[in-house]
C-alpha positions as CSV (number, residue, x, y, z in Angstrom):
1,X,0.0,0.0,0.0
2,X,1.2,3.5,-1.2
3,X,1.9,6.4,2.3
4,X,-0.1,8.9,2.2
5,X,0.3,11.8,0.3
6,X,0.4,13.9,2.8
7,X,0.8,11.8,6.0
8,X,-0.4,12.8,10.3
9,X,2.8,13.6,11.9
10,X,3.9,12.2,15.6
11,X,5.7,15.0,17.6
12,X,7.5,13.0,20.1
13,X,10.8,13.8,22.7
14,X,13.2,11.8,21.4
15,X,15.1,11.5,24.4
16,X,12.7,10.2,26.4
17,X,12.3,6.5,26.8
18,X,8.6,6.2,27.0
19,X,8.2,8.5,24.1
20,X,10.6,6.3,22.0
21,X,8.8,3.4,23.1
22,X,5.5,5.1,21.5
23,X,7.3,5.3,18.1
24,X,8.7,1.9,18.2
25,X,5.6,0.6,19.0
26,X,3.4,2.1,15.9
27,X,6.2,1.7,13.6
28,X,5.7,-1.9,12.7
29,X,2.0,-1.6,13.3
30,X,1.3,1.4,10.6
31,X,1.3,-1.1,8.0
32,X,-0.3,2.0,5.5
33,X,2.5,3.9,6.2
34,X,0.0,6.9,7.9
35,X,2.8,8.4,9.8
36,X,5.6,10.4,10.3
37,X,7.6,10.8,12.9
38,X,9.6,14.1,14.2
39,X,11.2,14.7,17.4
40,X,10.7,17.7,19.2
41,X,13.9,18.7,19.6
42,X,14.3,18.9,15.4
43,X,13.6,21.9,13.5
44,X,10.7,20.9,12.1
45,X,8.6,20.2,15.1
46,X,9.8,23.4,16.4
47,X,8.4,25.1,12.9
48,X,5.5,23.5,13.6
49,X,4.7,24.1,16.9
50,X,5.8,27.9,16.2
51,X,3.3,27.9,13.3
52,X,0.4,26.7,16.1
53,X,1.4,29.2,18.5
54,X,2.6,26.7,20.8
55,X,5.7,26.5,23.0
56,X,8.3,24.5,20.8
57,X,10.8,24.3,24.2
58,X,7.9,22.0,26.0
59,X,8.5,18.9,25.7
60,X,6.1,17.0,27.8
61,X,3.6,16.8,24.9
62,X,2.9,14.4,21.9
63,X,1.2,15.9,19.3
64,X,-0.6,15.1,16.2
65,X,-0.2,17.1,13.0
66,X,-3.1,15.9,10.8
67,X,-3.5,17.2,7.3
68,X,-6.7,19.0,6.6
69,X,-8.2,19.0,2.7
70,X,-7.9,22.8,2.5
71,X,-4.1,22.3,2.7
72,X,-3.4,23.1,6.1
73,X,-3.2,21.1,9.2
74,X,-5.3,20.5,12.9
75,X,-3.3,19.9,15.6
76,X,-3.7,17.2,18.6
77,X,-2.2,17.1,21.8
78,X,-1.9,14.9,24.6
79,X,-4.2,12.3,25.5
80,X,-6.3,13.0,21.7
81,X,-2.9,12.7,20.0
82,X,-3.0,9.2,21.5
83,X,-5.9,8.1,20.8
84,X,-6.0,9.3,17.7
85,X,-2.7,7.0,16.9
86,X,-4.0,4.1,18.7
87,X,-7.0,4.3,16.9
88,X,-5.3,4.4,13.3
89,X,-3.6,1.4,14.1
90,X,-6.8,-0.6,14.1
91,X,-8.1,-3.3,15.7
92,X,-6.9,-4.2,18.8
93,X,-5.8,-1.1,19.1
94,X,-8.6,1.0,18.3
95,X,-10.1,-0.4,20.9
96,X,-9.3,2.7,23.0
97,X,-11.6,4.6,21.2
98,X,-14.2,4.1,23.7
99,X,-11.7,6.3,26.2
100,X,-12.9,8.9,23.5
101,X,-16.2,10.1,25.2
102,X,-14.3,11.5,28.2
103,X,-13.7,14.5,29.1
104,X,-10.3,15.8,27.5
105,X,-9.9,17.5,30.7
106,X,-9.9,14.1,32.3
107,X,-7.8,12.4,30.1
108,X,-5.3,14.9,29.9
109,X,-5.1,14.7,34.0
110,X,-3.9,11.3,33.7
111,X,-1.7,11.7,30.7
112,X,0.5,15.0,32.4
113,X,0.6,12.1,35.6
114,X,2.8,9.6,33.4
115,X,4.2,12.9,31.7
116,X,6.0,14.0,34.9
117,X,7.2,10.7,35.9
118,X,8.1,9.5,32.4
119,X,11.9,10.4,32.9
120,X,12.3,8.5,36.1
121,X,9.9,5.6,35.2
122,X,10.5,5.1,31.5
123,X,14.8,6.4,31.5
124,X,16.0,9.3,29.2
125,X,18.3,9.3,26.6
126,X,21.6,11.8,25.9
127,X,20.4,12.3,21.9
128,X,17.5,11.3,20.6
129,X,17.7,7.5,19.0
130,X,18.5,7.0,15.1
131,X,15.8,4.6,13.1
132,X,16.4,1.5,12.0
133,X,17.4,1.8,8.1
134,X,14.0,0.3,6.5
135,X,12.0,3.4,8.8
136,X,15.0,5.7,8.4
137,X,12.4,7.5,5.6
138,X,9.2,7.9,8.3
139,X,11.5,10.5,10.1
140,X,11.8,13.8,10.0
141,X,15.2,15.7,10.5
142,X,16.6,11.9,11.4
């Protein structure tokens, strides 16, 4: 199956383990080839972020960049970037979806929980990690 012309993009820290562990983890499961990957600490997150008014130096956020049909882009943060993912995955997956009802405000709660302890939990990297050569082309700025 052909990528996407124009394909979501995964904001991630790349020197965080969990984070890293997010990419790994969809990598072999976007069979379609939906996503792109970009750490935060790379110039074009940071272009992006800017573009959305957001703070590019954060980086206790995943975001979603999704392409809209008028040629520019939605932006999802948090707990709805992660859904959204784990949803696009399919079935099992998708499963999650029915987390979607709740409250972002809720969700979001428990998401900046494991986002404060994700360093001591899940270990930190010094650089952010390289792909393996057959996803080296799902990154951006790798």
């Amino acid at each position: 199956m052909a990528p996407p012309s124009r394909p979501d993009v995964v904001l991630y820290d790349g020197v965080c383990g969990l984070c890293n562990g997010l990419v790994r983890f969809v990598l072999p499961r976007d069979r379609a080839g939906r996503f792109r990957f970009a750490a935060l600490q790379g110039v074009a997150a940071r272009d992006l972020l800017t573009r959305h008014g957001k703070d590019p130096r954060a980086l206790d956020t995943v975001y979603v960049a999704i392409p809209d049909p008028g040629g520019g882009e939605r932006l999802l943060a948090k707990s709805r970037a992660v859904l959204h993912i784990l949803r696009a995955l399919g079935f099992p997956w998708s499963a999650v979806a029915v987390a979607g009802p709740l409250p972002t405000r809720l969700l979001d709660a428990a998401y900046d929980l494991v986002a404060r302890h994700r360093y001591r939990v899940f270990g930190r990297s010094e650089t952010c990690l390289l792909p393996r050569p057959e996803w080296r082309d799902r990154f951006i700025d790798a």
